[in-house]
Backbone as JSON, one array per atom type, in Angstrom:
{
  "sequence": "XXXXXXXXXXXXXXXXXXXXXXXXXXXXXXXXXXXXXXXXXXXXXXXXXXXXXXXXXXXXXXXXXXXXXXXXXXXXXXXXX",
  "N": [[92.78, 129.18, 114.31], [94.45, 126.27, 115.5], [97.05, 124.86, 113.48], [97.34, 121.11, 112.18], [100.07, 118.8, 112.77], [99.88, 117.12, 110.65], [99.21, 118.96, 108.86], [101.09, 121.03, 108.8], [103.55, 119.42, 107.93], [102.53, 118.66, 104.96], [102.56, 121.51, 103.98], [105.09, 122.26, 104.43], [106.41, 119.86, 102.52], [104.97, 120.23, 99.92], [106.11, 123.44, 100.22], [108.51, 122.67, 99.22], [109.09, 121.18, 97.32], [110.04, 122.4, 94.74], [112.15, 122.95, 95.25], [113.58, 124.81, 98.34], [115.07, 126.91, 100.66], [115.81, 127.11, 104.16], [115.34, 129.41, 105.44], [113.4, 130.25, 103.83], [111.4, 127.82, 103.94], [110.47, 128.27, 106.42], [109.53, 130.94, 106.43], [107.32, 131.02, 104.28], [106.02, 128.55, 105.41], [104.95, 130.16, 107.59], [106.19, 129.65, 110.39], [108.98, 129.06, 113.06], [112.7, 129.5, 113.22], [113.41, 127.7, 115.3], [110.99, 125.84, 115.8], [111.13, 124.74, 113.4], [113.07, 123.15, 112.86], [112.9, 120.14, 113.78], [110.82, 119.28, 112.54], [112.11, 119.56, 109.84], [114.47, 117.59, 109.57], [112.72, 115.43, 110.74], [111.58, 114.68, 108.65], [113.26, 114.65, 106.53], [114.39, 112.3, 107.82], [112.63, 110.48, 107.57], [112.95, 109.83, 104.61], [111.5, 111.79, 103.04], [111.94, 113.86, 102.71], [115.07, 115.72, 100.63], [118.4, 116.82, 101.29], [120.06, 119.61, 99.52], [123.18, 120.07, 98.97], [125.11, 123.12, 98.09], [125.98, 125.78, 97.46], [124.06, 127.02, 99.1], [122.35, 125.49, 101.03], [119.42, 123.09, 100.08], [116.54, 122.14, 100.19], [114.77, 119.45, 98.95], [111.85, 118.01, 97.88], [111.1, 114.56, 98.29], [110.54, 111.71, 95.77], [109.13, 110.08, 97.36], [107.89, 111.98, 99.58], [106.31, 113.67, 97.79], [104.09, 111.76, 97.08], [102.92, 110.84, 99.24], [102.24, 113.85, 100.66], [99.94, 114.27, 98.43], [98.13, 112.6, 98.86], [97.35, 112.81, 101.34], [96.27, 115.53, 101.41], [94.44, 114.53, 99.7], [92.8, 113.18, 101.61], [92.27, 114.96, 103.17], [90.58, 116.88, 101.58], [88.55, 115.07, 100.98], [87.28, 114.94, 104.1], [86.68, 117.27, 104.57], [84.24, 120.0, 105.47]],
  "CA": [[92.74, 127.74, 114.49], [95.53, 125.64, 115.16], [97.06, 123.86, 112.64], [97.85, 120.07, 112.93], [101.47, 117.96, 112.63], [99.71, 116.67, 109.13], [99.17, 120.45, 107.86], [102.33, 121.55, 108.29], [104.47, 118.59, 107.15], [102.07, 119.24, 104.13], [102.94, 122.91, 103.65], [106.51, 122.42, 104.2], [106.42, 119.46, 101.63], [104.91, 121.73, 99.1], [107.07, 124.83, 99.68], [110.11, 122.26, 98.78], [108.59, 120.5, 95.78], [110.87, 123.22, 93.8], [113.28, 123.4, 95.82], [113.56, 125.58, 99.18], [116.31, 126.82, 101.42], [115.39, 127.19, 105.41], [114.53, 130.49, 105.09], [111.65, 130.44, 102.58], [110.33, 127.15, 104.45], [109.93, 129.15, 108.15], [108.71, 132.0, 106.02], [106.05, 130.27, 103.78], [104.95, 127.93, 106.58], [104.26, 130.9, 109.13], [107.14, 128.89, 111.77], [109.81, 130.02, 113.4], [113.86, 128.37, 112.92], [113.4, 126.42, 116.7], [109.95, 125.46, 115.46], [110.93, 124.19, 111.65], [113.85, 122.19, 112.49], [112.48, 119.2, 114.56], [109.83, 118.68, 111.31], [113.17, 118.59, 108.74], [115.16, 116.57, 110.56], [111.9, 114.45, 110.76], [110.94, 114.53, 107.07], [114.78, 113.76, 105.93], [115.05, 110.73, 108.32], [111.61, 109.6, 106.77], [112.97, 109.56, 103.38], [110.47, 112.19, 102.71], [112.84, 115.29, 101.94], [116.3, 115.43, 101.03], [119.47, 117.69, 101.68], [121.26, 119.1, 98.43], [124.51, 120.83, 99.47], [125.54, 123.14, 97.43], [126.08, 127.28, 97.86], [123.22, 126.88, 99.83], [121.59, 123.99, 101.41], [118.17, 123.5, 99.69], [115.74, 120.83, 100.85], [113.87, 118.75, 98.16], [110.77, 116.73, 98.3], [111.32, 113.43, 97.72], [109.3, 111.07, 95.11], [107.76, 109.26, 98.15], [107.03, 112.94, 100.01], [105.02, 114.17, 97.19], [103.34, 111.09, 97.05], [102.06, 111.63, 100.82], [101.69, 114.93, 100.51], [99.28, 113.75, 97.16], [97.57, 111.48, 99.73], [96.98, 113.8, 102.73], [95.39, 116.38, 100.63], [93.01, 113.75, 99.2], [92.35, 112.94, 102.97], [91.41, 116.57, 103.45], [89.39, 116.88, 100.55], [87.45, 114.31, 100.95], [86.57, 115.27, 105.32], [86.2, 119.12, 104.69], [83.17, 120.19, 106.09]],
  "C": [[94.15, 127.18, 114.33], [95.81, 124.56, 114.4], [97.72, 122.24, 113.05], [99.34, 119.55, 112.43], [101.12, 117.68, 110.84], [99.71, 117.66, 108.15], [100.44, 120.89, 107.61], [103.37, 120.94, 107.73], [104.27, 118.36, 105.62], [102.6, 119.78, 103.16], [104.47, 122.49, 103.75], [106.65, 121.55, 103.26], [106.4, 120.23, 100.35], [105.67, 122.67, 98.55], [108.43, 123.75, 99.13], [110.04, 121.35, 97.77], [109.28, 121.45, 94.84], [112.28, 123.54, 94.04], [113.29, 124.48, 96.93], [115.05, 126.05, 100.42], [115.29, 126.68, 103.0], [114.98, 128.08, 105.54], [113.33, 130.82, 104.87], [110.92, 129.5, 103.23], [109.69, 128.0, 105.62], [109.01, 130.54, 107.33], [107.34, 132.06, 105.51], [104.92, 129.63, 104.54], [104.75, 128.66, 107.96], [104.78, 129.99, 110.46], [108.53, 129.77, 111.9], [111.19, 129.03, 113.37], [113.72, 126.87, 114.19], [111.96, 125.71, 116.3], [109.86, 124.03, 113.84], [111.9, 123.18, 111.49], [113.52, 120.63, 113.18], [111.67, 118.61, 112.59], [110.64, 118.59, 109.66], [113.85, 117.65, 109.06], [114.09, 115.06, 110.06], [111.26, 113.92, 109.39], [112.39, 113.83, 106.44], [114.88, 112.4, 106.75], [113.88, 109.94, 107.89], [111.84, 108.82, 105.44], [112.09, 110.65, 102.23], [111.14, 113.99, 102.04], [114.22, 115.18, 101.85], [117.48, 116.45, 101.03], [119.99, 117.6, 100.64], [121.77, 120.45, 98.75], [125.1, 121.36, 98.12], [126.15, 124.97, 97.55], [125.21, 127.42, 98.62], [122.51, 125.9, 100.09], [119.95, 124.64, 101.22], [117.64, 122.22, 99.56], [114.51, 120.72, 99.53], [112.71, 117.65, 98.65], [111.06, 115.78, 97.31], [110.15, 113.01, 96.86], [108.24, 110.49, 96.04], [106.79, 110.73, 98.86], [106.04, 113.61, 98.93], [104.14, 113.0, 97.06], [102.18, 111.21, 98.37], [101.63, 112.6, 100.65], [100.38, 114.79, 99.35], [97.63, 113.42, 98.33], [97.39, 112.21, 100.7], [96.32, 114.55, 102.17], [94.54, 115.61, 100.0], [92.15, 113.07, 100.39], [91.44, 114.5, 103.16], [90.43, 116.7, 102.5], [88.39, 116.32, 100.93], [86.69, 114.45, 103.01], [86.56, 116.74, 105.73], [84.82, 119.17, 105.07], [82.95, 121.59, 104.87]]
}
């Protein structure tokens, strides 16, 4: 089953709630680098993840993306079948 735009912005949320490089997100969220960068790009210009430069660039979830992410998973919950 394919997953939707809301699952994986999700899952990549998630994997970067600790901190993640680019790597570990494409790896974790079963995507590929041409696949994973359109949906950071799109999460950092949200406000929703952010870029910390440092020996390695490692993408944080913001206070508002875990809040969504919070909030999408209580969407799912509640229309699981």
């Amino acid at each position: 089953m394919k997953r939707s735009r809301g699952e994986i912005i999700t899952q990549i949320l998630d994997i970067c709630s600790k901190g993640a490089t680019k790597t570990r997100i494409v790896y974790q969220a079963n995507l590929n680098f041409k696949t994973v960068n359109p949906y950071i790009d799109l999460l950092i210009e949200k406000g929703l993840l952010d870029l910390q430069r440092g020996q390695n660039k490692v993408y944080m979830t913001t206070k508002r993306g875990s809040e969504l992410m919070e909030s999408f998973r209580a969407i799912q919950t509640e229309i699981e079948l």
